[in-house]
N, C-alpha and C positions, 0 to 999 in steps of 0.2 A: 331693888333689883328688877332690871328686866329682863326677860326672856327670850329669843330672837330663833325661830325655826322655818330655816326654807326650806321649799320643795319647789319640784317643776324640771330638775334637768334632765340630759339625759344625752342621748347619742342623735345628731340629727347631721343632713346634710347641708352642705351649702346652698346657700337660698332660701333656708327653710326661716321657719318659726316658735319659739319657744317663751313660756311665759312663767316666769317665775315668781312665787308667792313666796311672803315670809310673814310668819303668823307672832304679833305680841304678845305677853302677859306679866300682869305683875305689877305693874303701875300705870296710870291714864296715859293712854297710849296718842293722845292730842297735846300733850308735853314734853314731843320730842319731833326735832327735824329726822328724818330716814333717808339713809342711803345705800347705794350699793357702790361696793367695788371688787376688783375681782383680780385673782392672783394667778397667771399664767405656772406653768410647771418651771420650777429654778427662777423664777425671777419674782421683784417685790412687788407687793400688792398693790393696783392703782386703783384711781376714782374713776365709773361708771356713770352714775347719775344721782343725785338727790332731791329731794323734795321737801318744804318747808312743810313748817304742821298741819295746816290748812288747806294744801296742794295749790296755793297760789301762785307761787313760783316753783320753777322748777331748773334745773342743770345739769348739763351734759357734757362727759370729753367728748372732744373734737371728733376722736375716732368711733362714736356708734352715734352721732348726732344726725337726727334723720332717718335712722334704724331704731334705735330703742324708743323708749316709752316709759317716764316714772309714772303710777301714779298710788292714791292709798283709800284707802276708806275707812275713813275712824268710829266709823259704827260697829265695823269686826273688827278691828284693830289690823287692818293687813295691806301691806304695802306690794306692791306689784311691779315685776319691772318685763314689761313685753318689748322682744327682741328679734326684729324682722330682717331676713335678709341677711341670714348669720354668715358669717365669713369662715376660715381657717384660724384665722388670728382669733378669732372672738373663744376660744378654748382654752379654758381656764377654772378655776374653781371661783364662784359666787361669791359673794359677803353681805347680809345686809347689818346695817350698823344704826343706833340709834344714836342721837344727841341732842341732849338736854335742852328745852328750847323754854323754858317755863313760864317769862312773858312774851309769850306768842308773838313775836316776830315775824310781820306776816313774810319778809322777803327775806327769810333768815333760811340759807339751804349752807350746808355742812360738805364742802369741796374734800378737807384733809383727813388721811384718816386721823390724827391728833383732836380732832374733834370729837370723837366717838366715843362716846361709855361705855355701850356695849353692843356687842359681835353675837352673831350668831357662827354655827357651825362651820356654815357654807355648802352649797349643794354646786354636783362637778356639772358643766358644761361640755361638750368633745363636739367640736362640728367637723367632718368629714369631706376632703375635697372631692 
């Protein structure tokens, strides 16, 4: 089992900045590709950004490409997603998610969430116009 805990949201304005952490435990945390995605109020959850095991590749929807930021550090096991330049739209509830990666894949990033093993709780997002 792994264990998936974000933190980092919160209430900000448009144009602002916010950076989101999500802390692993449980099993080698360099065994899994990380991502986030994130599930606006009434509608389904989409994909954000992900990152292979190694942060060698990385990927991002369309829509925060150039604003966000994946990145992780497998020394604390904690993956980070910095979010610049928040919009209205970007208000939603977080996800980060791991996926089983366990011959290290260096170009191996996890688009769907079908991909996923396991979820953390999610931490909320609200950006204010």
């Amino acid at each position: 089992q792994v264990q998936l805990v974000e933190s980092g949201g919160g209430l900000v304005q448009a144009a602002g900045s916010l950076r989101l952490s999500c802390v692993a435990s449980g099993r080698t945390f360099s065994d899994y590709a990380m991502g986030w995605f994130r599930q606006p109020q009434g509608k389904e959850r989409e994909f954000v950004a992900a990152i292979s095991w190694n942060g060698a590749s990385t990927s991002y929807a369309d829509s925060v490409n150039g604003r966000f930021s994946i990145s992780r550090d497998n020394v604390k096991s904690i993956v980070y997603l910095q979010m610049n330049n928040l919009k209205p739209e970007d208000t939603a509830r977080y996800y980060c998610g791991a996926a089983a990666d366990p011959f290290h894949g260096s170009s191996y990033v996890a688009e769907k969430d079908y991909d996923y093993d396991y979820w953390g709780q999610g931490t909320e997002v609200t950006v204010s116009s």
